[in-house]
C-alpha positions as CSV (number, residue, x, y, z in Angstrom):
1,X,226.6,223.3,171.1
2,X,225.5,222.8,174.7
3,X,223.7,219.9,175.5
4,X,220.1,220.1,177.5
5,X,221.7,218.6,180.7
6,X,224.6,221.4,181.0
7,X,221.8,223.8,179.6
8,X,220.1,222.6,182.9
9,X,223.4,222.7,185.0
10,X,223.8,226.3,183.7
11,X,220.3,227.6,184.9
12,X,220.9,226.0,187.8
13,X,223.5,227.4,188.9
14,X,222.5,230.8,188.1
15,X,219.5,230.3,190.5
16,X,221.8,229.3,193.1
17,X,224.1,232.4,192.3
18,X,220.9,234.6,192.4
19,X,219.7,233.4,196.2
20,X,223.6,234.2,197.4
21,X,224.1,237.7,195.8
22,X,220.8,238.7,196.6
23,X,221.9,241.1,198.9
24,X,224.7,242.4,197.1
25,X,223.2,245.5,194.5
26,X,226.7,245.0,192.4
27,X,226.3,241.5,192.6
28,X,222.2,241.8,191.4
29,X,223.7,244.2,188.7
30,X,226.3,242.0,187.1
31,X,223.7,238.6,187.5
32,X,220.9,240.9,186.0
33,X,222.6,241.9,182.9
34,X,224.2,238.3,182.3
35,X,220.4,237.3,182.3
36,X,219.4,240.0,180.2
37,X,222.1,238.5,177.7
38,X,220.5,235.0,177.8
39,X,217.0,236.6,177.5
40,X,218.4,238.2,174.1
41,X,219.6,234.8,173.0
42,X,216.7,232.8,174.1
43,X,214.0,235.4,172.3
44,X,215.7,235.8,169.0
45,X,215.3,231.4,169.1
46,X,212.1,231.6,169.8
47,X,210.8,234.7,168.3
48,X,208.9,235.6,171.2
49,X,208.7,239.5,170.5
50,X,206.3,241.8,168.6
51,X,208.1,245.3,167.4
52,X,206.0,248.2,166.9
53,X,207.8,251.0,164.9
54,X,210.8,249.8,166.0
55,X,210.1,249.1,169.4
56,X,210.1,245.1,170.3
57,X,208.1,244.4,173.2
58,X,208.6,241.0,174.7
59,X,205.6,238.2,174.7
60,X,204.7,235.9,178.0
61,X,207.0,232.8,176.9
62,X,209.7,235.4,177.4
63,X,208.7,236.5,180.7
64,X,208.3,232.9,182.2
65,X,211.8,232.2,180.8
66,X,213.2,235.3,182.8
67,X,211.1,234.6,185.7
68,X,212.8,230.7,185.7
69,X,216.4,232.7,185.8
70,X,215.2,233.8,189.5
71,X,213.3,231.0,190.3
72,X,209.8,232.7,189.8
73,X,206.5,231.0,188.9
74,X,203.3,232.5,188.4
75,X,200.3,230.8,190.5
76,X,196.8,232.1,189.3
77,X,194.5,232.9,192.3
78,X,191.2,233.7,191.3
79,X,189.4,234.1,187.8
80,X,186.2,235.2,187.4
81,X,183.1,236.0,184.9
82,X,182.1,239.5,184.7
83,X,179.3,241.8,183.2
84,X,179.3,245.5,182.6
85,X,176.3,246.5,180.8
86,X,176.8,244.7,177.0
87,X,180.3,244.0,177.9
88,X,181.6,241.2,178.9
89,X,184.7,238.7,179.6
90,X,187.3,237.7,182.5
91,X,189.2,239.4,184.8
92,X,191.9,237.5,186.4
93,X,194.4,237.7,190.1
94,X,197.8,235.6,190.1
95,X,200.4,235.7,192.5
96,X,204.5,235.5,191.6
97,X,206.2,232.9,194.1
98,X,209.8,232.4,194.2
99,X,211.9,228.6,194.8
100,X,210.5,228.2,198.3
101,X,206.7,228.9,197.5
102,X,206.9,232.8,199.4
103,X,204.7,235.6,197.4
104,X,206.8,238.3,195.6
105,X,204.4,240.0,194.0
106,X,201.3,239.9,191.9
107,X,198.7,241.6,189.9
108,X,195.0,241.6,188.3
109,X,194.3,242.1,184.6
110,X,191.5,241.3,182.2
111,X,190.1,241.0,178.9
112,X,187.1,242.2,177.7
113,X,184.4,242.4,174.3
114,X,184.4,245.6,173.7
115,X,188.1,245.3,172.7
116,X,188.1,245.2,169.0
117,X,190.6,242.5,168.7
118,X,188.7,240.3,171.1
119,X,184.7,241.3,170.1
120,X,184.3,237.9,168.2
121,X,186.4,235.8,170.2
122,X,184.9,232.9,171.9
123,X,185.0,233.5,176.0
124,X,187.1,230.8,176.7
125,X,189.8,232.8,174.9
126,X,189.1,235.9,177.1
127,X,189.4,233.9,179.8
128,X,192.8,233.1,178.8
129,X,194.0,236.1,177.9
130,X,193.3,237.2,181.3
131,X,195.0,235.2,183.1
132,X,198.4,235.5,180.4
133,X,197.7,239.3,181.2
134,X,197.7,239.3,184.9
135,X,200.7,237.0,184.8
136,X,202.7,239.2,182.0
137,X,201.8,242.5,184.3
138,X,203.0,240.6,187.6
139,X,206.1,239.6,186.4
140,X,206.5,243.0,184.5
141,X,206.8,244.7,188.6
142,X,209.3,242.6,189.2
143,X,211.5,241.9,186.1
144,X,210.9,245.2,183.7
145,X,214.6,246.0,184.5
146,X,216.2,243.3,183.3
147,X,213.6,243.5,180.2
148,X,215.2,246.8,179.6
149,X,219.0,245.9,180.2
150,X,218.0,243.6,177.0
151,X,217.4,246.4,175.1
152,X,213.3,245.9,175.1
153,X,210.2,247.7,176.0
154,X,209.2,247.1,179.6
155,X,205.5,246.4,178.4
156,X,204.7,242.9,177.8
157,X,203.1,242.5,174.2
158,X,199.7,241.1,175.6
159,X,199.2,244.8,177.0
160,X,200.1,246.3,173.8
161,X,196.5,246.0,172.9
162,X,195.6,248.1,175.9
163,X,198.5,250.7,176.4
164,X,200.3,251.0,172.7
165,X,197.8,251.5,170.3
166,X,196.0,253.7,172.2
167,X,198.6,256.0,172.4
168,X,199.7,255.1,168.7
169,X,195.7,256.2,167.5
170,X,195.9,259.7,170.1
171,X,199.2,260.5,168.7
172,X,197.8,259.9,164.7
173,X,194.4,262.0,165.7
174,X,196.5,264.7,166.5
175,X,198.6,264.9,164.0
176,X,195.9,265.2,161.6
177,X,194.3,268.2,163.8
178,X,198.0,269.8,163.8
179,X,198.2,269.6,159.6
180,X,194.5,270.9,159.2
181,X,195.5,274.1,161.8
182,X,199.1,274.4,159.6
183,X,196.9,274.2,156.1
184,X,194.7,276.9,157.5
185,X,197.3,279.1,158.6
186,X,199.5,278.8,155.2
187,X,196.2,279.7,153.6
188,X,196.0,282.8,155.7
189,X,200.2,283.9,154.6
190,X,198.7,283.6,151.0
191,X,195.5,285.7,151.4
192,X,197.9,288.1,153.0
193,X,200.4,288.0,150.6
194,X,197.8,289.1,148.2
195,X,196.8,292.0,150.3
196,X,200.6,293.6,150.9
197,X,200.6,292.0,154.4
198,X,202.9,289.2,153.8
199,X,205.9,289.1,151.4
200,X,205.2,287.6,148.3
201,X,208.8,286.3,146.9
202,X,208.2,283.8,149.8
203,X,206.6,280.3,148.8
204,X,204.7,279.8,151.9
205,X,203.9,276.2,150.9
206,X,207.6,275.4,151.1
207,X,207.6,277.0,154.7
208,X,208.6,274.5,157.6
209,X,205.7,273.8,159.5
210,X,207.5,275.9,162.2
211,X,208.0,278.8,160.4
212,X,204.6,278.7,159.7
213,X,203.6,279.1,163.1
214,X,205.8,281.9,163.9
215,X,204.9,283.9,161.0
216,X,201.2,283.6,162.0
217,X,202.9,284.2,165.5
218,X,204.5,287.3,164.7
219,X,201.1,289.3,163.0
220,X,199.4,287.9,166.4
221,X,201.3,290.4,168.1
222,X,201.6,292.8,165.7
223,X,197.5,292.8,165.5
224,X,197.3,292.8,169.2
225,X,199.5,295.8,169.8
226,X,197.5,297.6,167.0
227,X,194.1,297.0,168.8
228,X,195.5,297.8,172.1
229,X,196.2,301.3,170.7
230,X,192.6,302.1,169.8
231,X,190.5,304.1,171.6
232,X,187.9,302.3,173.9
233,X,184.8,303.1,172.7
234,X,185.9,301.8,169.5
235,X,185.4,298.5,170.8
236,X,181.5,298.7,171.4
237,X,181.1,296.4,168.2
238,X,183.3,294.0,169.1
239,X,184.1,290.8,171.7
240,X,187.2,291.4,172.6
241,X,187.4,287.6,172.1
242,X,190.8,286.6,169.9
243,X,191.0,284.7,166.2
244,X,192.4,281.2,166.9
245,X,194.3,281.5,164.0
246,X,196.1,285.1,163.7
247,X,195.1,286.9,167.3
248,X,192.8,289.5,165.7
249,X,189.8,290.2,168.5
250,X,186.8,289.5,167.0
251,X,183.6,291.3,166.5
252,X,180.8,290.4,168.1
253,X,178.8,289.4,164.8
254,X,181.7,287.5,163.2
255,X,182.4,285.1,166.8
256,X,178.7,284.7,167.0
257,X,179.0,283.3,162.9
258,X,182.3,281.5,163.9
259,X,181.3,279.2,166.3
260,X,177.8,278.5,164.8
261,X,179.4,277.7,161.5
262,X,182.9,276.2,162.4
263,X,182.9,275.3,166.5
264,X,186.0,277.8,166.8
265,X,186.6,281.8,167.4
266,X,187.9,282.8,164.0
267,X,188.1,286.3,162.7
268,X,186.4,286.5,158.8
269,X,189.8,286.2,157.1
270,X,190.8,283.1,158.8
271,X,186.9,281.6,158.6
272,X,187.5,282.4,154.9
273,X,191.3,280.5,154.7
274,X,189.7,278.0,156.7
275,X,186.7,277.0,154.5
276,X,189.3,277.0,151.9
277,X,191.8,274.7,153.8
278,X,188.5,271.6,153.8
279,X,187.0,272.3,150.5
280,X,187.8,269.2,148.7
281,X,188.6,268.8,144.7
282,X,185.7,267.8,142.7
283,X,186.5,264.5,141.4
């Protein structure tokens, strides 16, 4: 086991390596994924990560280790108190130096109450978070790559809040719009199986959600081609506007119906599979 003074020896002379190859790319390479090694070692010590569905994104302790590796410190500039109707909290500017005090790079960030996980927090910890924000997202310009080379997510984990769930709550809304539209369109198959227009050795629940939309696909154009073949004045009763669901153009009185009772263009078939798709059992 090493001890803390060739621990110290060893980061010191990697700093010194740095400053000398910085010219070099293959040279920045090699140093970059020797430090994204260390990192590895150091975080799984420390435990400074937070995984997200199997994603680990690294926390600031592990970006101020990475930023020592180059000789990086983070000097907070300015922090300051601000107001936005009923919201409030910090917003924070910090600058990256390197060894001999020159500015790198830098970055602003805040935290605010309107975030749930910060709404009864105390403002001192807003302020805080802030600043460990601005100084994660600085570094994050500067060092993401090597973060990467360690096999991490280039987001620090303070901006998780911000970036991750956000995209983690978009991504569950819209899967729960897809299954509703799939629901209503396997309710469709069925009311056409029992009308001749659909094959009825198939068991349209165990379709593939895919197969499902083709299907519906495939009697979209079939539906189309049938109304194109009408004659023109045929079409005084109806909008010419298209079912969401199965492509049929829609009558005037049923669109009108439609979108008063469901917010969509739905011929009467599919408002009919559709009511049935978010009737709910009776408990």
């Amino acid at each position: 086991m090493k001890t803390k003074n060739e621990e110290e020896k060893n980061l010191t002379n990697t700093e010194n390596r740095e400053t000398r190859f910085s010219q070099n790319p293959q040279e920045i390479i090699f140093f970059g994924v020797k430090a994204a090694k260390q990192l590895r070692e150091v975080v799984k010590k420390g435990g400074w990560v937070v995984k997200i569905q199997d994603k680990e994104y690294l926390q600031f302790e592990a970006w101020q280790t990475l930023a020592r590796f180059y000789g990086y410190t983070v000097k907070t500039i300015e922090t300051k108190f601000v107001e936005y109707g009923p919201t409030r909290g910090f917003e924070a500017k910090v600058e990256v130096l390197d060894r001999e005090g020159k500015t790198v790079g830098g970055a602003e960030a805040g935290c605010y109450s309107d975030e749930k996980q910060w709404q009864a927090r105390p403002l001192y910890s807003l302020k805080s978070m802030a600043q460990t924000r601005a100084s994660a997202k600085a570094l994050r310009q500067i060092l993401s790559w090597v973060v990467v080379l360690a096999g991490y997510k280039a987001t620090p984990a303070e901006e998780i809040d911000e970036e991750i769930l956000n995209v983690e709550q978009d991504r569950d809304q819209t899967t729960e719009q897809d299954d509703k539209i799939t629901q209503a369109k396997r309710v469709l198959l069925k009311k056409l199986q029992a009308s001749g227009g659909f094959p009825k050795e198939i068991d349209v629940d165990g379709l593939p959600t895919k197969t499902v939309t083709e299907e519906v696909a495939k009697i979209q154009e079939k539906n189309n081609k049938n109304m194109l073949n009408l004659d023109e004045k045929k079409f005084s009763g109806w909008s010419k506007e298209k079912c969401e669901l199965c492509g049929r153009i829609i009558t005037n009185a049923a669109l009108k119906f439609s979108l008063a009772r469901h917010g969509k263009k739905l011929c009467r078939p599919c408002q009919s599979a559709h009511r049935t798709s978010q009737a709910r059992p009776i408990d």
